[in-house]
N, C-alpha and C positions, 0 to 999 in steps of 0.2 A: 829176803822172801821171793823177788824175782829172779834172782837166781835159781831159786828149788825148783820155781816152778815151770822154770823154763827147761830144767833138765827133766820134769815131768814129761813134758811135752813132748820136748826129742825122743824117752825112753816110747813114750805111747806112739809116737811114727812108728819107731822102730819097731816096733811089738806088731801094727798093719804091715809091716813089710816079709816080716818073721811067719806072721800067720798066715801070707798070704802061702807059702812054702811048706808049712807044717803046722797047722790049726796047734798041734798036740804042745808045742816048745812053751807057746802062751795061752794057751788055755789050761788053768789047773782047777776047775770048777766045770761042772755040770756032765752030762752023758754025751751029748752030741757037741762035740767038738770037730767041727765044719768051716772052711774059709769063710764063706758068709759071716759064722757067728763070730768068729776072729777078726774079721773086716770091723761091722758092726760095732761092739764092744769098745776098740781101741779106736776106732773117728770117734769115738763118743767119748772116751778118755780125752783124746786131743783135743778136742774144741773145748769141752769144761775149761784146760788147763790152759787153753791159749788165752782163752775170755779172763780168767783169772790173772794169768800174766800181763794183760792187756792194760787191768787195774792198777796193777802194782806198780807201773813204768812210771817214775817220775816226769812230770811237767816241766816241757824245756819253757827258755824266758822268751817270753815278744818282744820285738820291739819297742824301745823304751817312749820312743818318738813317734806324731806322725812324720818327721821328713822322713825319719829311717823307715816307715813302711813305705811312703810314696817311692825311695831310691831301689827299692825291692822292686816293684812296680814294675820301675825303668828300666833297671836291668844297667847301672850305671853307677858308677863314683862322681858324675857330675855334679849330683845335689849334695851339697852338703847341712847335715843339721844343724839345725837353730831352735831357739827356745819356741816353744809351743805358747799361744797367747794364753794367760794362769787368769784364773780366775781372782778378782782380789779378795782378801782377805780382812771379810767384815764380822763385826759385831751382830744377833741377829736386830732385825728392823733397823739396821741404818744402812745409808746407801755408800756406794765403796768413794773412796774419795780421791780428791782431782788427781795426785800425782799416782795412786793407782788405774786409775781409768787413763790414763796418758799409758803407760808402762803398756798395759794390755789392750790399746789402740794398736800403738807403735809396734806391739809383736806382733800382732796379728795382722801388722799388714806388713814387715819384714817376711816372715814365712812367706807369702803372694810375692813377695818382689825377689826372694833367691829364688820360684821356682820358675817365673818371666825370664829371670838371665840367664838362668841352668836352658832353659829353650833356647833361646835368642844366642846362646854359645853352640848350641848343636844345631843351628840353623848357618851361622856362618862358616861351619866346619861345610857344608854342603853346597854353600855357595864358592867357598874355596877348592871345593872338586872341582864346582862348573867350571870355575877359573881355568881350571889346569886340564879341561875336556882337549884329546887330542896330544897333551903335552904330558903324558903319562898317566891319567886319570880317564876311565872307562865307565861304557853306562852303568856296569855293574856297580863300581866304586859310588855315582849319582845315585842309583835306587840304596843300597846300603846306608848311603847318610840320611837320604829322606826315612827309613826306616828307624831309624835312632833318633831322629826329630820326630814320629809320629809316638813311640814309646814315650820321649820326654814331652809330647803334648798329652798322653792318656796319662801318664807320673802328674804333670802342673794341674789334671782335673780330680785325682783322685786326694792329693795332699790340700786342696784348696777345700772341698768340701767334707774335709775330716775334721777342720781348724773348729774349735768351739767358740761360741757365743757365750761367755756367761752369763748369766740370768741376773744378776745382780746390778748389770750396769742401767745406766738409766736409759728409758724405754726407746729415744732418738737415737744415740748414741748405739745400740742395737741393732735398729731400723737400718742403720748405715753400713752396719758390717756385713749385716745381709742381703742387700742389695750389691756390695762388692763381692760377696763371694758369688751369688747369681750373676754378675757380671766377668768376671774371669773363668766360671765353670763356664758360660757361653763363650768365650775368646778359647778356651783352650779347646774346645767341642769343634769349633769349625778352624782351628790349627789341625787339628785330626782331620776330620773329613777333608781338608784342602789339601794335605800335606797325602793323603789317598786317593784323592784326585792327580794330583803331579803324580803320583806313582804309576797309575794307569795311561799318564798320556805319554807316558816314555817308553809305555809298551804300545800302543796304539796311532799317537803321532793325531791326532783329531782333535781339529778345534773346538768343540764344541768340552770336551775334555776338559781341553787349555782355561776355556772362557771360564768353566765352573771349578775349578781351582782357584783361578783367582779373584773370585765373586766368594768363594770360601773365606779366602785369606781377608780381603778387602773389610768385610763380617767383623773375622776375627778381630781383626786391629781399633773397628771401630767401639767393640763390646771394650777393648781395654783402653784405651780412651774415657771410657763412662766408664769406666770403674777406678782409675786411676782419680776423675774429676770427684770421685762417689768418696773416695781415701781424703781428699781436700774437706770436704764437708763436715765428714766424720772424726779429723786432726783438729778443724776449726770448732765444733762441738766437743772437743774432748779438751778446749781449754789451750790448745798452743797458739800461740804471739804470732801474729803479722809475719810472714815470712820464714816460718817456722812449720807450715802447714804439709810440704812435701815430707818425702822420708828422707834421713840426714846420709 
């Protein structure tokens, strides 16, 4: 069907193009057969039949994942996907139980910790130019990697605040994932503004630049610190053993 109507469509261009030349070729109705009326008639053909065509186009697939939309994002192969944290699968009126609430802890702070080291790997690619500043590596080469670090800190805020909550866990245990996600949406928020601040002070060269980069970053580090302590709390509420609290 979207085929037909797509060669609708082409026939009815070609028929404004026809008309525009010789009303008479496509016009075989009415008295005054005029470019205008020729114009008219055949846009009016085409858009009916594009709108129509427009319908009939099948739906491509999204993203099955959020990592794979956050790596869209980024504009990267560095993130790779991982399970999304699933909701457990209850009965209604009973609450989901320990070894599922453990499972859907653990993923959903997995997902927050591949997109920390998917950063913190395009952060050392950058400190490895600086390395090499003068010994083959150029300011252009610096702003470049800062620029792939600032894409992978907008990626770690758009994948972190897509992660779901499900509703079913119990109301602490909740409490905590949401304050971690609020806690790395701010770490990755001012890895962005910081990592845009060093960008400007390398075109600039001004301390005052310098100072607020890294009162960004210092930020940054400290919101993931309290969120990483927020993932302890949240591991220790969800029922894991003494020393079992970090992720494996």
């Amino acid at each position: 069907m979207s085929d037909f109507l797509l060669a609708l469509f082409l026939i009815s261009m070609l028929g404004m193009l026809l008309g525009l030349i010789k009303p008479g070729w496509v016009l075989r109705w009415g008295k005054r057969r005029t470019r205008p009326r020729a114009l008219g008639w055949y846009a009016l053909f085409s858009i009916i039949f594009f709108i129509a065509f427009g319908f009939t186009i099948p739906q491509r697939n999204k993203p099955s994942t959020v990592t794979e939309q956050a790596a869209q994002v980024a504009g990267t192969e560095e993130m790779k996907p991982v399970a999304k944290a699933k909701p457990p699968e209850n009965k209604p009126g009973v609450s989901a139980d320990t070894d599922a609430i453990k499972n859907t802890v653990r993923d959903f702070q997995t997902n927050i910790l591949i997109t920390v080291q998917a950063f913190n790997g395009s952060m050392e690619k950058f400190q490895n130019k600086a390395r090499k500043m003068g010994k083959g590596a150029t300011a252009g080469d610096l702003y470049a990697a800062l620029k792939d670090a600032q894409q992978m800190a907008r990626a770690g805020r758009e994948l972190t605040m897509r992660l779901e909550i499900p509703k079913d866990l119990p109301q602490e245990i909740r409490g905590y994932l949401w304050q971690i996600q609020v806690a790395f949406r701010e770490s990755f928020d001012k890895r962005y503004m910081g990592i845009g601040a060093w960008m400007d002070y390398l075109d600039n060269r001004k301390p005052s630049v310098e100072a607020k980069a890294t009162e960004y970053m210092d930020e940054a580090k400290s919101w993931e610190e309290k969120g990483w302590e927020i993932c302890k709390l949240a591991r220790r509420a969800a029922g894991f053993t003494e020393g079992k609290e970090k992720l494996e």
